[in-house]
C-alpha positions as CSV (number, residue, x, y, z in Angstrom):
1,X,56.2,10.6,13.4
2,X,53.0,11.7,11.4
3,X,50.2,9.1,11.8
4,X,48.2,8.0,9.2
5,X,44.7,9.0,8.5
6,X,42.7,5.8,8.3
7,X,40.0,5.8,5.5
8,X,37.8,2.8,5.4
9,X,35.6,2.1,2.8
10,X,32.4,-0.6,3.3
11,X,31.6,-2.8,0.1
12,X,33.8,-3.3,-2.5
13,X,31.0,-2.6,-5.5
14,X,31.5,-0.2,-8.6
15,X,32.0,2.9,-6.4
16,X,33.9,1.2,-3.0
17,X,36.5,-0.5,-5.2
18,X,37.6,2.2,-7.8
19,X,38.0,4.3,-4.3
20,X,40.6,1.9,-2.2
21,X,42.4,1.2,-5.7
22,X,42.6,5.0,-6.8
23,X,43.6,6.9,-3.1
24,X,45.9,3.7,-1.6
25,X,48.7,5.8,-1.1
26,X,47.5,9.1,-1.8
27,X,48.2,12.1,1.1
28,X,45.8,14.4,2.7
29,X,47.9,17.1,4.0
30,X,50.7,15.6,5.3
31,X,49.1,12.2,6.2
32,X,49.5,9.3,3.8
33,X,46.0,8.1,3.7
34,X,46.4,4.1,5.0
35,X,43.0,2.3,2.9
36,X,40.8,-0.6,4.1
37,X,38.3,-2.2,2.1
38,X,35.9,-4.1,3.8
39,X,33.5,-6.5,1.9
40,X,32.1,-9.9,2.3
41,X,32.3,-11.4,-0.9
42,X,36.4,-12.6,-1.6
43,X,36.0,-11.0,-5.0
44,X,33.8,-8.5,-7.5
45,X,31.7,-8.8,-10.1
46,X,30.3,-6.1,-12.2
47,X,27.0,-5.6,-10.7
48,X,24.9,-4.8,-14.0
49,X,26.7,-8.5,-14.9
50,X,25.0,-10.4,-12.6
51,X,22.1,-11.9,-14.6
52,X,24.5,-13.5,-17.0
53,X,26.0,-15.1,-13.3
54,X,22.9,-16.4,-12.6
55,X,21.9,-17.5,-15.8
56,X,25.2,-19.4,-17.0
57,X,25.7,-17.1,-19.7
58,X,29.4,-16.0,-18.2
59,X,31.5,-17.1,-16.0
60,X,32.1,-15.4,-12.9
61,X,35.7,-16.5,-12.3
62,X,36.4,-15.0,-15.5
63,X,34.8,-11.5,-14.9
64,X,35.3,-11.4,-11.1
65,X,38.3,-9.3,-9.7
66,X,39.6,-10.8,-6.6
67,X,39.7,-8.4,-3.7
68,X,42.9,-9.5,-2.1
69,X,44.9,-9.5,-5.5
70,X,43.5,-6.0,-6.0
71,X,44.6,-4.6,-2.7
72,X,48.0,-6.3,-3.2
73,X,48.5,-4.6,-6.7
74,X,47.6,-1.3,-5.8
75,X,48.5,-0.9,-1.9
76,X,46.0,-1.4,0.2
77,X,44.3,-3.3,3.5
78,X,41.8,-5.7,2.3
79,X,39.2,-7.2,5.5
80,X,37.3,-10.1,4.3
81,X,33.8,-9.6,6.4
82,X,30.4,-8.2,6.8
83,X,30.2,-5.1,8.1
84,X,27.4,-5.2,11.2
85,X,27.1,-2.1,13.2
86,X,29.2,1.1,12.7
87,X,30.2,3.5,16.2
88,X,30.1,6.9,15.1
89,X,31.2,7.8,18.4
90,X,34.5,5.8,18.7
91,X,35.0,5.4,15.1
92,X,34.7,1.8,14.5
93,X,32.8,-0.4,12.0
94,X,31.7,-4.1,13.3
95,X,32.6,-6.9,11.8
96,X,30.2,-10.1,11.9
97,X,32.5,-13.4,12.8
98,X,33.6,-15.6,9.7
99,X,32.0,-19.0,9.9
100,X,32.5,-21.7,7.2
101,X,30.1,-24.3,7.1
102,X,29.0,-23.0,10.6
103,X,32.3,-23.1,11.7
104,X,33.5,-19.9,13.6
105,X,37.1,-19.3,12.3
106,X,37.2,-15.7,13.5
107,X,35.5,-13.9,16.2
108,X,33.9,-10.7,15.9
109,X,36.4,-7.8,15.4
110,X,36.4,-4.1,15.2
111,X,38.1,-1.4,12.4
112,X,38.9,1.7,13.5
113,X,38.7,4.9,11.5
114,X,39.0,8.8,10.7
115,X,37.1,9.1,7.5
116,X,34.3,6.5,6.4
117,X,33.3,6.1,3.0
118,X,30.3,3.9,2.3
119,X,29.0,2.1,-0.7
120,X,27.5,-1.1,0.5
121,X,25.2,-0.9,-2.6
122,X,21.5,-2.2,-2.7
123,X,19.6,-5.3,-2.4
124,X,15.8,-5.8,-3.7
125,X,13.0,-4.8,-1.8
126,X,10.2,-7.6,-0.9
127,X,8.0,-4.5,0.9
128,X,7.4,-7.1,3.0
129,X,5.6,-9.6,0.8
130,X,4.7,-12.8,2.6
131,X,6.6,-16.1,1.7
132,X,9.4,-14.4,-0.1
133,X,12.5,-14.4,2.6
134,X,11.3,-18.6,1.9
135,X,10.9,-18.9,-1.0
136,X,12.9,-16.8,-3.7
137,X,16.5,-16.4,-4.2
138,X,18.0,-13.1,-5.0
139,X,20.9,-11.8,-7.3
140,X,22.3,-8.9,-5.3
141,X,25.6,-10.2,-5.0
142,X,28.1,-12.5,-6.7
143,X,28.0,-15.0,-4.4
144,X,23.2,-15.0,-4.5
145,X,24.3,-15.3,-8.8
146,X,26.5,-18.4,-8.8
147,X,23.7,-19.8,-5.8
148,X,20.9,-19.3,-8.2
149,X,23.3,-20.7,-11.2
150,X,23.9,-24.0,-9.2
151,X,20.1,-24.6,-8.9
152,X,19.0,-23.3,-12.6
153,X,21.4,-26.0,-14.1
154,X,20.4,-29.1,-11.6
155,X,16.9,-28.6,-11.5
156,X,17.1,-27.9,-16.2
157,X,19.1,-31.3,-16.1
158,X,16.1,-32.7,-13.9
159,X,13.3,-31.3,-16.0
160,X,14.5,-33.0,-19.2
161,X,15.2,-36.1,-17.8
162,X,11.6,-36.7,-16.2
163,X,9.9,-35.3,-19.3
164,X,8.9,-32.1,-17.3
165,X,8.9,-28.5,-17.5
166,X,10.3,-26.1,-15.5
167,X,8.8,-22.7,-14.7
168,X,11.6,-20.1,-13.9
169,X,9.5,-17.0,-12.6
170,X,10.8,-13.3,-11.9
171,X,8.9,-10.9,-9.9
172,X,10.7,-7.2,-11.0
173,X,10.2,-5.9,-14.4
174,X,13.2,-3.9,-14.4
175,X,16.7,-4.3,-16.0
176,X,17.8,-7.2,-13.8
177,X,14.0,-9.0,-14.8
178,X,14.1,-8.0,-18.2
179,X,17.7,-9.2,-18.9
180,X,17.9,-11.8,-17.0
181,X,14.6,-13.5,-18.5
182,X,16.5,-13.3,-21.8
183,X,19.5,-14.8,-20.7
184,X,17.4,-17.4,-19.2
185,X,16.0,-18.4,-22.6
186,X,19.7,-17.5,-24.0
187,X,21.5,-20.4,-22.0
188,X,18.8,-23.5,-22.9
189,X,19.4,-22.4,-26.2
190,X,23.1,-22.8,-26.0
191,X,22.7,-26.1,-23.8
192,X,20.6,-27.8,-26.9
193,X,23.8,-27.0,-29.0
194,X,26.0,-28.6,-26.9
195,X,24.0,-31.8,-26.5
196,X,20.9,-31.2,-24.3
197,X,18.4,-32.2,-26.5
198,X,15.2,-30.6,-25.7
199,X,16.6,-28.0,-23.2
200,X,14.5,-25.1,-24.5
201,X,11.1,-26.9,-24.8
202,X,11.3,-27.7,-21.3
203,X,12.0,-24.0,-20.0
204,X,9.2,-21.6,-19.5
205,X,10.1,-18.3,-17.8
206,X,7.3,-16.1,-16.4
207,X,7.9,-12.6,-15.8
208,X,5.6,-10.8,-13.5
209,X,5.7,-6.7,-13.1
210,X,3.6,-4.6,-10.3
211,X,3.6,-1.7,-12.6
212,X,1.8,-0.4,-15.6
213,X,4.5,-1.2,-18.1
214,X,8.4,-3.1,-17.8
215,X,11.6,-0.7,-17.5
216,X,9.5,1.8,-15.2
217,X,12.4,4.3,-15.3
218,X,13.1,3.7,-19.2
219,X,12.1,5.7,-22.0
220,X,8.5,3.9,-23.7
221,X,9.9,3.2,-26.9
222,X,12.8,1.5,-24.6
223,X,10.3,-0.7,-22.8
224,X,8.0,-1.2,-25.6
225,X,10.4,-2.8,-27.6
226,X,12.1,-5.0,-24.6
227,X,8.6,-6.5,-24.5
228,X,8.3,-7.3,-28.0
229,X,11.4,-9.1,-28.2
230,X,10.5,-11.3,-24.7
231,X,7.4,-12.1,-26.3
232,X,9.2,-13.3,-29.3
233,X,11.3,-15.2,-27.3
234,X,8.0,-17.2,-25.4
235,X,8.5,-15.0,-21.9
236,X,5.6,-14.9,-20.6
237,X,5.1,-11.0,-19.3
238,X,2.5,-10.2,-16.7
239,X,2.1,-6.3,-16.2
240,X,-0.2,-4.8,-13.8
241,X,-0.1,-8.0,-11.5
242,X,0.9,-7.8,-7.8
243,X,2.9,-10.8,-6.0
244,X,0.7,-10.3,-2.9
245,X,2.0,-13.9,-1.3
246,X,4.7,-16.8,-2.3
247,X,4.3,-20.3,-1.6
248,X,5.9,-22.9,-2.2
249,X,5.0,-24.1,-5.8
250,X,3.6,-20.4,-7.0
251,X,3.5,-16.9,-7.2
252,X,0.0,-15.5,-5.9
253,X,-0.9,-12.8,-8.2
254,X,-3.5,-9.5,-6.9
255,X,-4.5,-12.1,-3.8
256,X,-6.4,-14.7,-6.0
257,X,-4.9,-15.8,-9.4
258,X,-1.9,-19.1,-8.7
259,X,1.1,-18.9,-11.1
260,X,2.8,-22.1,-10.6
261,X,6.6,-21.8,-10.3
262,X,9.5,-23.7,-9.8
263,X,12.7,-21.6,-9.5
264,X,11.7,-18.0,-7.9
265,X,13.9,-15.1,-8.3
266,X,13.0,-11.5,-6.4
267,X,14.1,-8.3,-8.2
268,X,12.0,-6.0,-7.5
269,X,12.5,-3.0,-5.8
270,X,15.6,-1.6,-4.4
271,X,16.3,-1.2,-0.1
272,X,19.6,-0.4,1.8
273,X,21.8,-2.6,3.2
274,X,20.8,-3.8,6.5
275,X,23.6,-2.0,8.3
276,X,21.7,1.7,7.2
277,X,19.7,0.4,9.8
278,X,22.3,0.6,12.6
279,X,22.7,4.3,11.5
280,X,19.4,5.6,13.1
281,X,20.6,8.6,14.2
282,X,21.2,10.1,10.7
283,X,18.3,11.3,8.1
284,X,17.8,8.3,5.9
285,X,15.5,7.6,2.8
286,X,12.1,5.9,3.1
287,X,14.3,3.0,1.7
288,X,17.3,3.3,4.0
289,X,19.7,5.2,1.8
290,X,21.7,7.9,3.6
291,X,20.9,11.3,2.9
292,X,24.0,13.2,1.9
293,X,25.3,16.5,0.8
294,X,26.6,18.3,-2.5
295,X,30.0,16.5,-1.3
296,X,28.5,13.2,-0.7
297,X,29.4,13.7,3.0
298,X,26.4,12.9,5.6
299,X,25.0,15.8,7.1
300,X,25.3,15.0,10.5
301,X,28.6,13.5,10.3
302,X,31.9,15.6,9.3
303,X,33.4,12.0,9.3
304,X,31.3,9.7,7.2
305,X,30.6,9.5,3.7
306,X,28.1,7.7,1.7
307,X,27.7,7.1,-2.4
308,X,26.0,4.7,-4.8
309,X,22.9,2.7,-4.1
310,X,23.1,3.3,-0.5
311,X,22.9,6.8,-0.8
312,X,20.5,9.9,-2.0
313,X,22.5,13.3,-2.6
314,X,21.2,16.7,-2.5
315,X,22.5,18.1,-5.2
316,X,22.6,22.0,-6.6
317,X,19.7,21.9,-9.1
318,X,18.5,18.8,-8.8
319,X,14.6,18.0,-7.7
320,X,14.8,14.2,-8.9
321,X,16.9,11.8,-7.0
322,X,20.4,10.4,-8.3
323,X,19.5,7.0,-9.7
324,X,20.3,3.6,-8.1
325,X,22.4,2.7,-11.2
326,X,26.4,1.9,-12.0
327,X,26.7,5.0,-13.8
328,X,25.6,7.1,-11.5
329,X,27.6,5.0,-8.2
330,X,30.9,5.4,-10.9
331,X,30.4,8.9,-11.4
332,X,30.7,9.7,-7.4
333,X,33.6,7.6,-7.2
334,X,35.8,9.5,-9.7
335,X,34.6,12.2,-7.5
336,X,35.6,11.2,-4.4
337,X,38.4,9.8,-5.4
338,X,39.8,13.0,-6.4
339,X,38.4,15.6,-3.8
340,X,38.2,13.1,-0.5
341,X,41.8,14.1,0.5
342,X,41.0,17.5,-0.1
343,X,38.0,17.5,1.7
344,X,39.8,15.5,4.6
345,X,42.4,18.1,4.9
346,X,39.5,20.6,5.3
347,X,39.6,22.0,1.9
348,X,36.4,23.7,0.1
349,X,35.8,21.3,-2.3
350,X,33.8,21.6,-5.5
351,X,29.9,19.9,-5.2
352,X,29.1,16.3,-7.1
353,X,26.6,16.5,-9.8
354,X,25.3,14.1,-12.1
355,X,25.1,13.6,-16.0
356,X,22.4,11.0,-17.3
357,X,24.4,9.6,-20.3
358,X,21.6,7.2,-21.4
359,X,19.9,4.2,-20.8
360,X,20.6,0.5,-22.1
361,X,19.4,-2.6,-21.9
362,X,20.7,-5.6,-23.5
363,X,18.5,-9.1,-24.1
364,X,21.0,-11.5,-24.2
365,X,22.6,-12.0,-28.0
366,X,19.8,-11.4,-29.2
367,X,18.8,-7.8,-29.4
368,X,19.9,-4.3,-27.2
369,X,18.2,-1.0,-26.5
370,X,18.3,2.4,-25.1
371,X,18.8,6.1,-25.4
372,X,21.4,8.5,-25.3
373,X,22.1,11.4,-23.2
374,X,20.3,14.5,-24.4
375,X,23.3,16.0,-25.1
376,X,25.9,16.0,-28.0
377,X,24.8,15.3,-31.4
378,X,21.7,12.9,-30.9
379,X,20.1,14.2,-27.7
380,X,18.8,11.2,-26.5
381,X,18.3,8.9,-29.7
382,X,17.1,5.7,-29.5
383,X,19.4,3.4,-30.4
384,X,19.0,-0.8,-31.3
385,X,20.7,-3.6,-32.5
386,X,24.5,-4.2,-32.1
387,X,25.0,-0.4,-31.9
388,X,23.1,-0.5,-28.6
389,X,24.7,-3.9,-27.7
390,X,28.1,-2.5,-28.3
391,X,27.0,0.5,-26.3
392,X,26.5,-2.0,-23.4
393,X,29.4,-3.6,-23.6
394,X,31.8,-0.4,-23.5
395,X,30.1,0.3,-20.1
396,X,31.5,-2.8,-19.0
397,X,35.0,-2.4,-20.9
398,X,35.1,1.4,-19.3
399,X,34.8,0.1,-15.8
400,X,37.8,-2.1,-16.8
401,X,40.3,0.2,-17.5
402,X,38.8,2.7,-14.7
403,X,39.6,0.3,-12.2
404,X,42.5,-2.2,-13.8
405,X,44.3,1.3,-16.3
406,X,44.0,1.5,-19.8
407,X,46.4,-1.2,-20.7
408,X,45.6,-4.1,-18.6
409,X,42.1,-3.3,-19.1
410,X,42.3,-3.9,-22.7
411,X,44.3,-6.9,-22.2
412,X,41.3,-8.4,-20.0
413,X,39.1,-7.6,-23.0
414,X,41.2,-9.1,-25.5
415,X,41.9,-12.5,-23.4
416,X,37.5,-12.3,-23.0
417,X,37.4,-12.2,-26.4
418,X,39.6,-14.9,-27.1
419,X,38.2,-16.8,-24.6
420,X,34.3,-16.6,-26.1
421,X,36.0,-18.5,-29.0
422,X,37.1,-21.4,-26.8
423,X,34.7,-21.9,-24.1
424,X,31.5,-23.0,-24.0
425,X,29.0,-20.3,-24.3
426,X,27.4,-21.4,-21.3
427,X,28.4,-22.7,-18.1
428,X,27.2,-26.2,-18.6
429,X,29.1,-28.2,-15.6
C-alpha cells in the first residue's frame, strides 16, 4: 500500500489557508497528498480586516472562517496550536501545549512531515523600543483585534461617564494606522447614533509616524490625500516623530516631547514570526523572513517551503523585494497550490513572479484611495471615492470565492449585505 505524502502547512492566513483547502486531496505522483493545517487561532479573519476587528466596525464572527469547519468541508487535518520549533532533520514541527486559563489540557506534541509549507505571516516590529512589549497592544491576529476591541469599548463607556477624554494613540503610519485611526473616529460616530451621547467629543486619536510622510510605500498623491481626510476627521497626525520609549500614560516622542495616551496600539514595522528564529541554519532577512527561491522553496532545504510575510523570494527580474501585503501572499498561494505537487513529484516547475495590481486604502465610510496597476487601460490612475472603496471591497469579496468557490462566496456577500441592514453598524455590546 502507497503511503501518503504528508504536507503540512504552518498558519492558516491568506496564503496557508487557500493552500490546505485547494491540494486536500490532490496527488503527487501516485501519493495522495494527506494536508495538515496548523494554526493557533480556532478561526480566520482577513488580515487587511483587522482594523475594523479592533475598532468595532465589523464583527469578527461574521467575517471569520472557522478552521475546523473548513478542514471538514474540503478534506483536510486541522491542529489547533502554536507552532514552536521545527526539526529539519527528522521532519517534525513542535507544537507548544494548549493551556486555557493556565490550564494545561494538552501536552506538547510533535507533527511529522515530507513537505513543509510555511506562511505564519508577520507581526509588527517594536526594533526594540523600550516599554512597548508593556504597554501597547497589537492587531496581528484575530484573536490581539477582538483584545483591543474589548478594551476600546470599556474604557469609551468610561470616558463618557466621568466626563473624560480618551486618547487612543497609534505608533505606524501605514495602512493598518491610517485605517484603523479612521475607523476609530468611524465607530464613536456610530455609537452617538445609537444612544451614546457625546461619544465622539470624548475620543481623540493621535497618530504618530517615524517617517517623512504616512503610507511610506504608497504613491504621494495616495498619502497626501489620506492625511487630508484624517485631518478632517480631528486625527491628530505626527510625521517625522520617533516613539523612542512608552510609559505608562504616554508616548515619548524624539527622547523629550510626552504625548499623553490612554489606549496604545503598535503597528509599525513588520518582523517574522518568532519561530523563523528556530530556523537559524537557513539564510533569513534582516527581519527574519526566509529567503526563498523562484519556486518559493528554501534554498537549503529541498523539503521546506516558505510564502507571504514570512518570506522574501528571489525572483527572475526582480531587484525590489515582494511586498509584505495580501496580494502579494495570495498570488504565491495560487501558485503553489497548483505547482507544489508537481514540484513534490520532482517535476521542473515554472518560477513565481509577481504583478503589483495597485494600492488601496480605505478610511472607514468615509473616503478610499489608491492606484492601479500600470498596466491595462489606466496604468496606474489614481482612483477616489466609492470607485476606490468598491475597489477595496472586491479584494475582500475575491478572497471569498478563492477560498469558499464562486457560489458560496457570493452567498457570504449577499447574507453581509443583508446583514449591514439589520445590525448595528458597530459592535456596541
Amino acid at each position: 500500500m502507497i503511503e501518503d505524502h504528508k504536507l503540512v502547512v504552518v498558519g492558516g492566513g491568506v496564503a496557508g489557508l487557500e493552500i490546505a483547502t485547494r491540494l486536500a486531496g490532490k496527488k503527487a505522483n501516485s501519493k495522495r497528498l494527506s494536508v495538515t493545517l496548523i494554526d493557533r487561532e480556532a478561526a480566520y479573519v482577513w488580515k487587511p480586516m483587522l482594523h475594523t476587528i479592533a475598532a468595532g466596525t465589523a464583527d469578527a464572527g461574521l467575517q471569520e472562517t472557522v478552521f475546523a469547519a473548513q478542514a471538514l468541508t474540503h478534506g483536510f487535518r486541522y491542529e489547533f496550536g502554536e507552532a514552536i520549533a521545527i526539526d529539519r532533520k527528522h521532519r517534525t514541527v513542535s507544537l507548544d501545549a494548549l493551556r486555557i486559563e493556565g490550564e494545561i489540557i494538552a501536552p506538547e506534541r510533535q507533527v511529522s512531515y515530507d513537505t513543509l509549507v510555511l506562511s505564519v505571516g508577520s507581526r509588527a516590529n517594536d526594533f526594540g523600543t523600550p516599554g512597548v512589549s508593556d504597554h501597547c497592544m497589537r492587531i496581528d491576529t484575530r484573536s490581539d483585534a477582538i483584545g483591543f476591541n474589548d478594551r476600546l469599548r470599556v474604557h469609551l463607556i468610561r470616558s463618557i461617564v466621568l466626563g473624560k477624554k480618551l486618547r487612543v494613540g497609534i505608533v505606524g503610519g501605514g495602512a493598518t494606522g491610517v485605517e484603523l485611526a479612521a475607523e476609530l473616529i468611524q465607530v464613536a460616530t456610530v455609537a452617538e447614533r445609537y444612544g451614546m451621547s457625546g461619544a465622539s467629543a470624548h475620543l481623540e486619536v493621535i497618530l504618530v509616524e517615524s517617517g517623512p510622510r504616512l503610507l511610506g510605500p504608497f504613491p504621494e498623491r495616495v498619502a497626501d490625500a489620506a492625511l487630508e481626510k484624517l485631518k478632517q476627521l480631528g486625527v491628530i497626525v505626527r510625521v517625522g516623530k520617533r516613539v523612542s520609549s512608552v510609559n505608562e500614560n504616554a508616548f515619548m516622542l524624539n527622547g523629550n516631547e510626552a504625548v499623553d495616551v490612554d489606549l496604545k496600539i503598535w503597528a509599525a514595522g513588520v518582523k517574522a514570526p518568532p519561530l523563523m528564529d528556530t530556523l537559524t541554519d537557513l539564510e533569513r532577512t534582516r527581519s527574519g523572513q526566509l529567503v526563498v527561491g523562484p519556486t518559493l522553496r528554501t534554498l537549503a532545504d529541498d523539503h521546506i517551503y516558505a510564502l507571504g510575510d514570512c518570506a522574501s523570494p528571489q525572483l527572475p527580474g526582480r531587484d525590489m523585494p515582494v511586498p509584505t501585503t495580501a496580494q502579494a501572499a495570495s498570488q504565491h498561494a495560487r501558485f503553489l497550490s497548483r505547482h507544489l505537487p508537481g514540484l513534490i513529484a520532482g517535476k521542473t516547475g515554472p518560477v513565481a513572479s509577481y504583478k503589483d495590481f495597485g494600492s488601496l486604502v480605505a478610511l472607514g465610510g468615509y473616503d478610499a484611495y489608491g492606484t492601479l496597476g500600470r498596466f491595462g487601460f489606466y496604468e496606474g490612475g489614481f482612483i477616489e471615492g466609492r470607485i476606490a472603496q468598491l475597489g477595496h471591497a472586491m479584494l475582500y469579496r475575491r478572497y471569498q470565492a478563492s477560498l469558499h468557490g464562486i457560489w458560496r462566496g457570493t452567498l457570504l456577500w449577499l447574507l453581509d449585505t443583508v446583514g449591514r441592514k439589520v445590525r448595528p453598524r458597530a459592535r456596541l455590546s
